[in-house]
N, C-alpha and C positions, 0 to 999 in steps of 0.2 A: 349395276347395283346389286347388291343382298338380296334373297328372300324373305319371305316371311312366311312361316310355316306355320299351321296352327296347332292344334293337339293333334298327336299325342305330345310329343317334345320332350320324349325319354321317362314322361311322368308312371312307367310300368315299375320301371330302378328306383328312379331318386325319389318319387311320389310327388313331384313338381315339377311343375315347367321348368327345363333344365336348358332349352338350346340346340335340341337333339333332332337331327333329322329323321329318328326314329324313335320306337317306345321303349329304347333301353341305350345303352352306350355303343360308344363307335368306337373302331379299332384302337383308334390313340389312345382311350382311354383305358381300353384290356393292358397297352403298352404300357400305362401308368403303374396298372396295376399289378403286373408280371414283373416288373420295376421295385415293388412295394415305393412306389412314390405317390402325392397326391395327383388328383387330375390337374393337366394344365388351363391356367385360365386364360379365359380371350384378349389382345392384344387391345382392343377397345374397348374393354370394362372395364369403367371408371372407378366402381366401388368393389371391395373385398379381392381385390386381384393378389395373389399369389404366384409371383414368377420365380421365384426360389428353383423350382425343375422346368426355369424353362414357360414359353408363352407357345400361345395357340394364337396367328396370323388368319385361319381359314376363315371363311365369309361361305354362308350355304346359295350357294345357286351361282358363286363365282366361276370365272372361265379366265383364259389365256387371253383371246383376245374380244374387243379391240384394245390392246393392251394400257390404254389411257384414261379408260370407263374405272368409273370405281370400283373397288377393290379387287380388280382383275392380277393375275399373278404377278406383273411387276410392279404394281401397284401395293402390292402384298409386300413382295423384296426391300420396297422403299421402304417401308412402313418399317421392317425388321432394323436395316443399315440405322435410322433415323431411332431406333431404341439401344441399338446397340452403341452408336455414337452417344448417346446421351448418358449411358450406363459408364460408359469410360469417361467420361466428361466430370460427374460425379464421384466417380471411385480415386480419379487423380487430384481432386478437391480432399481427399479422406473420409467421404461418406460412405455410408454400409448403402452396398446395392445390390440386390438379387444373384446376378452374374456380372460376377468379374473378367480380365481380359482370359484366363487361364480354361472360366469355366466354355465362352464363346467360343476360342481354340477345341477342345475335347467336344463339343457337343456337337450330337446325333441330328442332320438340319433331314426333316421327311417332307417329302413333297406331293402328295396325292392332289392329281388335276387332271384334265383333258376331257374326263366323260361326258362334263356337261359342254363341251364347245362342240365333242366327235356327236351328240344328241342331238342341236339344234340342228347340227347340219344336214344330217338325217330327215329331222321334222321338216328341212327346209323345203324338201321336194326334191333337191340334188339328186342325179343317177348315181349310183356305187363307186362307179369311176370317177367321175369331178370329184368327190370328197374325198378321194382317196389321192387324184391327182393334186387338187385345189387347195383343199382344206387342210390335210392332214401335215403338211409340210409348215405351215404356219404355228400350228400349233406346236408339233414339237419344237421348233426355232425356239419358241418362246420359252419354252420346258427349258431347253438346252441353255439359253440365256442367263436364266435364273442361275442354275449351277454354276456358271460358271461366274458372272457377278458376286454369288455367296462365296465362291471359292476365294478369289480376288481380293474379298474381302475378309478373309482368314475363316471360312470354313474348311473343314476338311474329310468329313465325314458324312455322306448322305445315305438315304434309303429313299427310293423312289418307285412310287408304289404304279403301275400300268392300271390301265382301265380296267372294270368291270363287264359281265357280259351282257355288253349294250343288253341284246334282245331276250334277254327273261326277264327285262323289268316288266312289273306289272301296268308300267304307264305305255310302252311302246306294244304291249300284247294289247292292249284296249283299244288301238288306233282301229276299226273297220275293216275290212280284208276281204276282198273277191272271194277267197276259200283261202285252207290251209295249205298250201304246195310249199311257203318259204318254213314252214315249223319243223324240226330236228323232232328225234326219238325223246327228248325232253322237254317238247312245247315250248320249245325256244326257235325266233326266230332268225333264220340262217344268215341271210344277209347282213344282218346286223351285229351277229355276232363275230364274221369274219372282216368285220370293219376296226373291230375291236383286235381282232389276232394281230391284224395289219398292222394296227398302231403300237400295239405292244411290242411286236416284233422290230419294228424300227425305234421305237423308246429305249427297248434293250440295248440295242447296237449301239443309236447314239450312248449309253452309260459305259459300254464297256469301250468305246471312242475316247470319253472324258476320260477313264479309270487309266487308261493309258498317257493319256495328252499331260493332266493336270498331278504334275510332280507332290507325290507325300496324300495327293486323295482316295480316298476310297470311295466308289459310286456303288452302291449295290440295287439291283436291280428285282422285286421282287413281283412275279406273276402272278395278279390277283384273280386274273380271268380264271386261270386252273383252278385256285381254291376255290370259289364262288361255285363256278361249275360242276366242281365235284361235289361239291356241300347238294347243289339242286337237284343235278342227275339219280345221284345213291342217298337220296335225304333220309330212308329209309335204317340206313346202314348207320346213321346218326342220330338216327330217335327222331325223327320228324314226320309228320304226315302228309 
């Protein structure tokens, strides 16, 4: 299932509860706005939805797997295929619909996933090794799935965004700790963030796998871990305290 998040909910930007798993926007919507487009609306709002650039599928606290749970990533996919079938369904009738088949072909499909499934596993109690053995393998399948489903289905264009660094969130520093041995030169924890490299490192590979395999695609591959961590490490060098 979904979360539910309480305030903030981005209320610092919009000055209302807005949906936001923080007190201001999230990437996608810098993307809207680096676009000069509006922001895209969620895929389940019923009222004032505007898909004109496009819909927003993500669900907050969503994961990979168990791929069958609500609105888990393929769950997500379905949900696209079954908008996009419906959009061509209406558009071969002559009704005006958001995206036609021209704009589905050209459009930019972004997949940001994995942290919250590479997180519980983590919380699970798992050694470093099982999850990296065990877990990490599933997930990406599921990652790689999707693409290629979307492709199949006349995508062509994705950006797929790698995890974050697990261990500077402020929810895994609050976990209890015999002392600090596992924290890096930036109060971040070690273990956890080479669980992230890990997953990135093989996320990559798998895109530049597809970028090759799936004729006329483009997979790009973008290293969120790097930005994030430079932003924390030198926050300094960026106006932050």
């Amino acid at each position: 299932m979904g979360l539910y998040f309480p305030l903030p909910s981005g209320r610092a930007f919009f000055r209302r509860a807005a949906g936001r798993l923080c007190d201001g926007r999230l990437v996608i919507d810098h993307l809207c706005e680096s676009l000069n487009m509006s922001y895209l609306s969620p895929y389940l709002e019923a009222l004032g939805t505007d898909f004109t650039n496009g819909a927003n599928f993500a669900i907050s606290g969503a994961g990979t797997a168990p791929r069958n749970t609500a609105f888990s990533l393929h769950i997500q996919v379905q949900q696209f295929l079954h908008f996009k079938q419906r959009s061509l369904e209406l558009a071969s009738r002559g009704e005006a619909v958001p995206v036609d088949a021209v704009g589905f072909r050209n459009a930019l499909y972004l997949i940001d996933i994995g942290q919250n499934d590479l997180s519980a596993a983590f919380s699970g109690g798992l050694p470093y090794g099982d999850v990296i053995r065990q877990r990490l393998p599933a997930i990406l399948s599921e990652i790689k799935d999707a693409i290629q489903s979307l492709y199949y289905n006349g995508a062509k264009n994705f950006w797929i965004h790698g995890t974050g660094p697990l261990g500077c969130l402020p929810q895994k520093l609050a976990v209890p700790r015999a002392d600090d041995g596992d924290l890096d030169s930036s109060g971040c924890l070690k273990t956890l963030n080479a669980g992230s490299v890990e997953f990135n490192g093989q996320l990559s590979s798998i895109c530049d796998q597809l970028s090759s395999q799936l004729r006329g695609a483009t997979v790009v591959f973008t290293d969120v871990l790097a930005i994030k961590y430079e932003l924390i490490a030198n926050h300094s060098s960026y106006g932050k305290s």
